[in-house]
RODOSE-951946 format. One record per residue (C-alpha): z, x negated, y negated. Coordinates in steps of 0.02 Angstrom, whole numbers, plus 50000, padded with zeros to 5 digits. Each point is the difference from the previous one (the first is absolute). Layout:
N
((Z; X; Y)),
...
***
This chain:
81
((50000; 50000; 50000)),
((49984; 49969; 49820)),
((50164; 49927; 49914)),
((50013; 50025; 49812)),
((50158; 50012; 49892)),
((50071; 50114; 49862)),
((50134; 49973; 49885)),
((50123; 50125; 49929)),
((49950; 50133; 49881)),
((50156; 50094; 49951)),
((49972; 50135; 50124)),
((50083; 50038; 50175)),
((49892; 49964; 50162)),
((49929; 50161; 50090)),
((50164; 50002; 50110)),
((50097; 50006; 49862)),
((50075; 49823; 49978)),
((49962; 49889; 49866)),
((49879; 49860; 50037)),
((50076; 49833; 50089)),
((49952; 49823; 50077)),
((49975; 50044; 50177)),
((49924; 50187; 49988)),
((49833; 50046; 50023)),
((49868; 50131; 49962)),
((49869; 50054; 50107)),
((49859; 50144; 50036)),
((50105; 50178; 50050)),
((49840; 50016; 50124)),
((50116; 49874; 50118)),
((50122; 50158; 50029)),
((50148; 49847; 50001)),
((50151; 50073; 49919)),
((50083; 49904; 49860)),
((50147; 49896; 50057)),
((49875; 49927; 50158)),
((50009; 49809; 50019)),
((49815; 49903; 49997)),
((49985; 49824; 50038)),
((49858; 49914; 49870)),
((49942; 49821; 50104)),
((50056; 49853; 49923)),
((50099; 50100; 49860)),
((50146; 50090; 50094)),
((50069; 50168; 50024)),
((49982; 50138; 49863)),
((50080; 50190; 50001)),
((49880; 50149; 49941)),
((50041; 50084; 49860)),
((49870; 50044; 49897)),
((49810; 50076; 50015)),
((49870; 50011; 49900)),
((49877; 49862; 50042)),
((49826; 50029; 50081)),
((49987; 49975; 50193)),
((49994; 49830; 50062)),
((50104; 49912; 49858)),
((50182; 49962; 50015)),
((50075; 49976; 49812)),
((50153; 49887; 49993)),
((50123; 50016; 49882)),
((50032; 49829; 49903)),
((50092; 49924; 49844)),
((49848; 49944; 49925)),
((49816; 50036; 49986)),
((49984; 49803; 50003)),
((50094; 50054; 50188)),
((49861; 50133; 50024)),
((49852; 49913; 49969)),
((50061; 49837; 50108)),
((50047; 50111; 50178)),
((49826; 50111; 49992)),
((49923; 49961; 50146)),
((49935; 50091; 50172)),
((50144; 49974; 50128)),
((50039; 50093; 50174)),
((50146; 50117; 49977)),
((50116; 50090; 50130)),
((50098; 50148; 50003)),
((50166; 49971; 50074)),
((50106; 50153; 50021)),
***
């Protein structure tokens, strides 16, 4: 899949939580229910918690867009539980 990264905006994630380092958006067309744990090869383990992303793209919350620019990349990525 496609990683990208997003930094905060102010507003809560679609589960209701504010955006943090280690959550992650992705497509609702997965059916995965926020709180699930993904695995993201070579970058770690990352909780859903937010939507609204196209299909295929995994957007990683960071500190930084400096952070988001440096970790897009095409990785493998895992759904754990």
């Amino acid at each position: 899949m496609k990683i990208t990264g997003y930094v905060a905006t102010g507003n809560r994630c679609a589960s209701g939580c504010y955006p943090y380092v280690g959550g992650v958006a992705m497509a609702r067309s997965y059916g995965l229910e926020f709180g699930t744990t993904i695995y993201i090869d070579g970058l770690g383990y990352y909780t859903l918690n937010d939507t609204g992303c196209p299909s295929g793209i995994v957007d990683v919350f960071c500190n930084s867009l400096e952070e988001c620019y440096n970790l897009t990349s095409w990785r493998d990525v895992y759904i754990v539980n």
